[in-house]
C-alpha positions in Angstrom: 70.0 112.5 192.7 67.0 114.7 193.7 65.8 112.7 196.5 67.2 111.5 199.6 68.8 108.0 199.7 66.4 106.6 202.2 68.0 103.8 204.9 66.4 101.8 207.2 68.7 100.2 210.0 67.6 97.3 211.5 68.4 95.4 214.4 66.8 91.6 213.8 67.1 88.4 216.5 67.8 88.6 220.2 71.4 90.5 219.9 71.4 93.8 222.2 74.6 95.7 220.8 73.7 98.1 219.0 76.7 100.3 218.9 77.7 99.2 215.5 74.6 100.0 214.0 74.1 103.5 215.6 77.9 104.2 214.3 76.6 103.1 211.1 73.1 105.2 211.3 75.2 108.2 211.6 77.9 107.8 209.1 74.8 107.6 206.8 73.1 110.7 208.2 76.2 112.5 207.9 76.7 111.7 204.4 73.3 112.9 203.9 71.0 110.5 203.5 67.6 110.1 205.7 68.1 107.0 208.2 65.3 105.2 210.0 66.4 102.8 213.0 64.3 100.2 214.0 65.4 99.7 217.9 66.6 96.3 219.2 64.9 93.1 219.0 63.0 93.2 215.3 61.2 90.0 214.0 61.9 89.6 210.2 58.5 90.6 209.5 58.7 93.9 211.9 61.7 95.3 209.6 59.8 94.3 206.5 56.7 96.3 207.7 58.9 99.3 208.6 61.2 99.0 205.1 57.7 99.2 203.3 55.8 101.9 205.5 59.0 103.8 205.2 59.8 103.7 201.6 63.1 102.9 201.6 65.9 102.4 199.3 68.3 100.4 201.6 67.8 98.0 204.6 70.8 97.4 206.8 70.8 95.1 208.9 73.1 94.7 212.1 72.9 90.9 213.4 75.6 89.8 215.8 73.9 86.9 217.1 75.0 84.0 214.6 71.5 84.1 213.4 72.3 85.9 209.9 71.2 82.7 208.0 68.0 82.4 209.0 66.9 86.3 209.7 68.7 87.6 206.1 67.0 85.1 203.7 63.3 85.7 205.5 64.1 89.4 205.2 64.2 89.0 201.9 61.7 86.8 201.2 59.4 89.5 203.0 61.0 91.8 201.3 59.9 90.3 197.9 56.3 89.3 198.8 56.0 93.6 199.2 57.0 94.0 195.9 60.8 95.1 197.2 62.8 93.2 195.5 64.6 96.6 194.4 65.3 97.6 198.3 69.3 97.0 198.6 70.1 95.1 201.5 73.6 95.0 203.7 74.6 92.9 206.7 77.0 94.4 209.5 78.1 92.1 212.4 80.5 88.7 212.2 79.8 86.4 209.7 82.5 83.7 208.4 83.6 84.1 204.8 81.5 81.2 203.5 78.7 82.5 205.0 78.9 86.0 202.9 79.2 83.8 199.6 75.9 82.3 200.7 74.7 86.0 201.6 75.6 87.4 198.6 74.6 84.9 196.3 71.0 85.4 198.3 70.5 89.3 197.1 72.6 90.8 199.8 75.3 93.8 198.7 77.4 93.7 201.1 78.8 92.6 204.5 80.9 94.4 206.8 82.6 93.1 209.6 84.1 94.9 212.5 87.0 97.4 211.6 85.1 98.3 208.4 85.5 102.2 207.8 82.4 103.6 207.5 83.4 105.2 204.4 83.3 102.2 202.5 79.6 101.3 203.7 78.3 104.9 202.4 80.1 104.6 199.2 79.0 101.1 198.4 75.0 102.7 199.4 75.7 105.2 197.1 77.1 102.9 194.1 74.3 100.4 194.8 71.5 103.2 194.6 73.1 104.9 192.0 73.6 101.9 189.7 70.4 100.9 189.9 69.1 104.9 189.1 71.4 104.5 186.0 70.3 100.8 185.6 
């Protein structure tokens, strides 16, 4: 792939722990891709501004308050009104298993909980990105 796999992290709703997703913003640097983080405390609409002003090809998106239900599906929903439907969107944080069906089912990729290696988050960005490049 020529260009950089661009990620924005995000940190939507009230939650103030932000450790997983600077973990996370690394393990993508690292691997070589070009990570944006947003900072704490994002509305929905904030991290859809910055995933369109920033041209991205992934959003991840770091919630640990409970609140993934409500902040995912407007995400995406603003997400789609920009015409970025294509943008690849992850959850990290704790989310019960029915819950990721619903996710899923919605447009999201993936979800990883605590313990996930961060291995498996930059291979499934890279799979994601490069299916759809092949797609």
């Amino acid at each position: 792939m020529d260009k950089k796999i661009r990620v924005l992290i995000a940190k939507p709703g009230l939650d103030g722990h932000d450790r997983g997703a600077k973990i996370v913003a690394r393990a993508l640097r690292d691997a070589g891709m070009e990570v944006i983080y947003t900072g704490l405390r994002q509305t929905p609409e904030m991290v859809a501004e910055a995933a369109l002003q920033e041209d991205v090809d992934v959003v991840g998106l770091s919630i640990l308050s409970g609140a993934h239900m409500a902040l995912v599906p407007r995400i995406l929903e603003l997400l789609a009104v920009n015409e970025q439907s294509h943008v690849q969107v992850f959850v990290g944080g704790i989310v019960p298993d029915e819950d990721i069906i619903a996710l899923k089912a919605a447009g999201v990729s993936g979800v990883y909980g605590p313990g996930t290696l961060t291995d498996q988050i930059v291979a499934d960005v890279r799979q994601g990105i490069l299916g759809e490049a092949a797609g």
